[in-house]
C-alpha positions as MATLAB code, in Angstrom:
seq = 'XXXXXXXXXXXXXXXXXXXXXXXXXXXXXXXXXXXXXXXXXXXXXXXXXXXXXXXXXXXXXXXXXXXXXXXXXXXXXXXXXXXXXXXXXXXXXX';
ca = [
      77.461   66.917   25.011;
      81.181   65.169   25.535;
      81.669   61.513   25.298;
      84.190   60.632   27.892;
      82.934   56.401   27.700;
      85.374   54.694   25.177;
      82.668   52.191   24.658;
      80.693   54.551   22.954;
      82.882   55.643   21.195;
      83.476   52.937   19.495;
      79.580   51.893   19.032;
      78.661   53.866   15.532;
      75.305   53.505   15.987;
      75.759   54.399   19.753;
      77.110   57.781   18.260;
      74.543   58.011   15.759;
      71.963   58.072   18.436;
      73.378   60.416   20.853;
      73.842   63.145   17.677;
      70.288   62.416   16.770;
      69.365   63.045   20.616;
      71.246   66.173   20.553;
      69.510   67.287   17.626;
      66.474   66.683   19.085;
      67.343   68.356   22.598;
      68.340   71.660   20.895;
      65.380   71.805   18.504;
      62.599   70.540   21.261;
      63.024   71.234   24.806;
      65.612   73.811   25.298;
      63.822   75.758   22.431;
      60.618   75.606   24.502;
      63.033   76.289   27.216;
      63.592   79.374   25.376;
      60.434   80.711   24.471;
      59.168   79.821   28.467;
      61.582   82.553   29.403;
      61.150   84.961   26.854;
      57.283   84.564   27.806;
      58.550   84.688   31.491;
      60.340   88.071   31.085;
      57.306   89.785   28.965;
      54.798   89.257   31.197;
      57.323   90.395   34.608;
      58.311   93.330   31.963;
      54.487   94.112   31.355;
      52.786   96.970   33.301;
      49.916   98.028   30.885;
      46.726   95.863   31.108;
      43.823   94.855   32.293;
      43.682   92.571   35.195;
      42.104   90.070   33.801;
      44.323   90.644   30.551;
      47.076   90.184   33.224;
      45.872   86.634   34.594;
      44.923   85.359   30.913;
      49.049   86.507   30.517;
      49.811   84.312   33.660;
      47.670   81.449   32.394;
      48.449   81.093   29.370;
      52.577   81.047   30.797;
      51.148   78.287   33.141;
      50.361   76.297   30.150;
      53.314   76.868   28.446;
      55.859   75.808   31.547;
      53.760   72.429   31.875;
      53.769   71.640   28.389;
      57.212   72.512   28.252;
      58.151   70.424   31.555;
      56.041   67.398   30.540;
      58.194   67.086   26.774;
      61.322   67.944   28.703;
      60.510   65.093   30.667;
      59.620   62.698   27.622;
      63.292   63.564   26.195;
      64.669   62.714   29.596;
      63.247   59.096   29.411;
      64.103   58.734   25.806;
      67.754   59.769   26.495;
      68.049   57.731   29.551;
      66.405   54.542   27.558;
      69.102   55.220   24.612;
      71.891   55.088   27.302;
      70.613   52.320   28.885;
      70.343   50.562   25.907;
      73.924   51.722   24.438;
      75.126   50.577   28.448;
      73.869   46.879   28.269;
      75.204   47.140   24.301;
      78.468   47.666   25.619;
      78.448   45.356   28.518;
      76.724   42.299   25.542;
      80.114   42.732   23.831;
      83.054   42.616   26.271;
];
């Protein structure tokens, strides 16, 4: 993610938090991102089966996408909360 605020920039532990975000970004949510569309493209790929093996398949990707949209959401409010926080930060020192 670019930095294009000079105020954060200059805020080490504004930087420190927005690499530990990052972190957590790529190794949370866009890796369930990930494995929501590798699931997605198996089952659309998948033409052997049951029925019912089929809706178990469609299920069980239902549970997946929510799980993955309700932590995508979490990070969202935890990265808007950090900028917030790094926002009034910057505006406490000028």
């Amino acid at each position: 993610m670019r930095n294009d605020s000079p105020e954060l920039d200059e805020a080490p532990a504004g930087s420190s938090a927005l690499a530990a975000l990052a972190t957590q970004l790529r190794n949370g949510p866009l890796q369930e991102l990930t494995e929501l569309q590798r699931e997605a493209a198996k089952l659309a790929a998948a033409t052997a089966g049951s029925r019912a093996d089929r809706l178990e398949d469609i299920e069980r990707l239902v549970r997946l996408s929510l799980s993955t949209m309700e932590h995508f959401h979490a990070f969202t409010r935890e990265f808007q909360a950090v900028i917030r926080g790094l926002r009034d930060a910057s505006v406490d020192t000028h």
